[in-house]
SEVEXKOL-412834 format. One record per residue (C-alpha): residue in three letters; x, y, z; residue number from 1. Coordinates in steps of 0.2 Angstrom, whole numbers, plus 5000, padded with zeros to 4 digits. Layout:
REM SEVEXKOL-412834
+------+------+------+------+-----+
! rest !   xx !   yy !   zz !  nr !
+------+------+------+------+-----+
!  Ala !    X !    Y !    Z ! NUM !
...
+------+------+------+------+-----+
//
This chain:
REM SEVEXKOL-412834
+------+------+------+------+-----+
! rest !   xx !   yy !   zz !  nr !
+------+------+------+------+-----+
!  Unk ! 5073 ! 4917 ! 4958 !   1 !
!  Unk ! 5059 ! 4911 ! 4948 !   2 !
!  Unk ! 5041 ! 4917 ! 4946 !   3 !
!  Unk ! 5034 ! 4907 ! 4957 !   4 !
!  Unk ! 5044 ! 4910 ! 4970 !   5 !
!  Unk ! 5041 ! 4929 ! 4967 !   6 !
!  Unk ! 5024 ! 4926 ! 4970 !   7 !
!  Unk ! 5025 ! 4915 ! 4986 !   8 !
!  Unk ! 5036 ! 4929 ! 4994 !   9 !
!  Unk ! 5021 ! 4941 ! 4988 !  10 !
!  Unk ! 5007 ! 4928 ! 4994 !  11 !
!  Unk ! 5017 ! 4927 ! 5011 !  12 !
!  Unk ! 5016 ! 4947 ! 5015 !  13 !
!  Unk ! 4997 ! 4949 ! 5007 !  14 !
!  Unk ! 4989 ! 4930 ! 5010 !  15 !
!  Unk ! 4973 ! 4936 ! 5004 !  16 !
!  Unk ! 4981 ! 4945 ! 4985 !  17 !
!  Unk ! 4979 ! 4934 ! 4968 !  18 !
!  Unk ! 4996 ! 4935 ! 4962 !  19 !
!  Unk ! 5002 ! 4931 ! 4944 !  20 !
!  Unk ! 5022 ! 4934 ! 4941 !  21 !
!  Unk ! 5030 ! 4931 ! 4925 !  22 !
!  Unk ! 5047 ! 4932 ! 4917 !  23 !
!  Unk ! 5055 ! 4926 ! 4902 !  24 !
!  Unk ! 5073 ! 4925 ! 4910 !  25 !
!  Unk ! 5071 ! 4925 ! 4928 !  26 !
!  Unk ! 5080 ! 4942 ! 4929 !  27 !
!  Unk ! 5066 ! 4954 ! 4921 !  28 !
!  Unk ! 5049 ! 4951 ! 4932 !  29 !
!  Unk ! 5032 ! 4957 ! 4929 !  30 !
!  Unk ! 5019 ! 4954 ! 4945 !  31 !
!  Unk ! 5002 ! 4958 ! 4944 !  32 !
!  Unk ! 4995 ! 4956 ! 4961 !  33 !
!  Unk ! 4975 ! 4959 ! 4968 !  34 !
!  Unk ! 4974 ! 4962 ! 4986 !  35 !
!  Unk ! 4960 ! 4973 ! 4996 !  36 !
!  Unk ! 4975 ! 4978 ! 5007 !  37 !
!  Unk ! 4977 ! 4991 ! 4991 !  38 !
!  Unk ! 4959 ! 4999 ! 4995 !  39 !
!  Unk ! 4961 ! 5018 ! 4997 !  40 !
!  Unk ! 4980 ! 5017 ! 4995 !  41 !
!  Unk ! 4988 ! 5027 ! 4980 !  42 !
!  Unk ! 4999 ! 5017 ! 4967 !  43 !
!  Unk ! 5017 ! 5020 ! 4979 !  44 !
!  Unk ! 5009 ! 5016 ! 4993 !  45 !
!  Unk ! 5004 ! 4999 ! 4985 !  46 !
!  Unk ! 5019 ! 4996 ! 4976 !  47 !
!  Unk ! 5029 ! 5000 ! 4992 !  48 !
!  Unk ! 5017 ! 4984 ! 5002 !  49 !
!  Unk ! 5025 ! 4972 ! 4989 !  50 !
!  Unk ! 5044 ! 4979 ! 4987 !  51 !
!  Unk ! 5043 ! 4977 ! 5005 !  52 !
!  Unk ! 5037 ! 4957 ! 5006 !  53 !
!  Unk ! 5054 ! 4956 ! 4994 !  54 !
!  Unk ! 5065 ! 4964 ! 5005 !  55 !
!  Unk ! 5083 ! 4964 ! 5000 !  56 !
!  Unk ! 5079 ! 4954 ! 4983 !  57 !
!  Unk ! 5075 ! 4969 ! 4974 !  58 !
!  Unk ! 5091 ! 4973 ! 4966 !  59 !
!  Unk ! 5099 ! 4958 ! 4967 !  60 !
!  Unk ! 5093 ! 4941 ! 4962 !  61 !
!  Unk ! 5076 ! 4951 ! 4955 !  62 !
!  Unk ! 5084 ! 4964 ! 4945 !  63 !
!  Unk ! 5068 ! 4972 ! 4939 !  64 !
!  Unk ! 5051 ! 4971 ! 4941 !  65 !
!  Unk ! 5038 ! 4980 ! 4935 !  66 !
!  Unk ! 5020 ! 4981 ! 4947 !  67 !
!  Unk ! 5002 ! 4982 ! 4941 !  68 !
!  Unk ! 4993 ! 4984 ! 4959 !  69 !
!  Unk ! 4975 ! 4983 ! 4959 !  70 !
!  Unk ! 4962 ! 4982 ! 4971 !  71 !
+------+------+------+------+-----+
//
């Protein structure tokens, strides 16, 4: 998977985010996503929103990814 990929899967679950991804070895991701759907929602909560619209990528072809979820 590549960054942008990332993001479309993310975009897809939360159409209304901004979503930035970036990776320097399309192993290691970094996803920094903007969504309302966060409002009054602690930090799992929110992280919990995106591993879900990446299903059963987490783990394998995204081996890590590190959230900044902000609303």
């Amino acid at each position: 998977m590549n960054p942008e990929q990332i993001a479309q899967l993310i975009r897809a679950a939360l159409p209304e985010a901004q979503v930035r991804v970036e990776s320097d070895d399309n192993t290691h991701f970094a996803a920094r996503v903007v969504s309302r759907e966060f409002i009054g929602k602690r930090s799992l909560a929110r992280h919990q929103l995106i591993y879900k619209a990446l299903g059963e990528r987490m783990g394998r072809e995204i081996h890590a990814l590190s959230i900044e979820a902000l609303t």
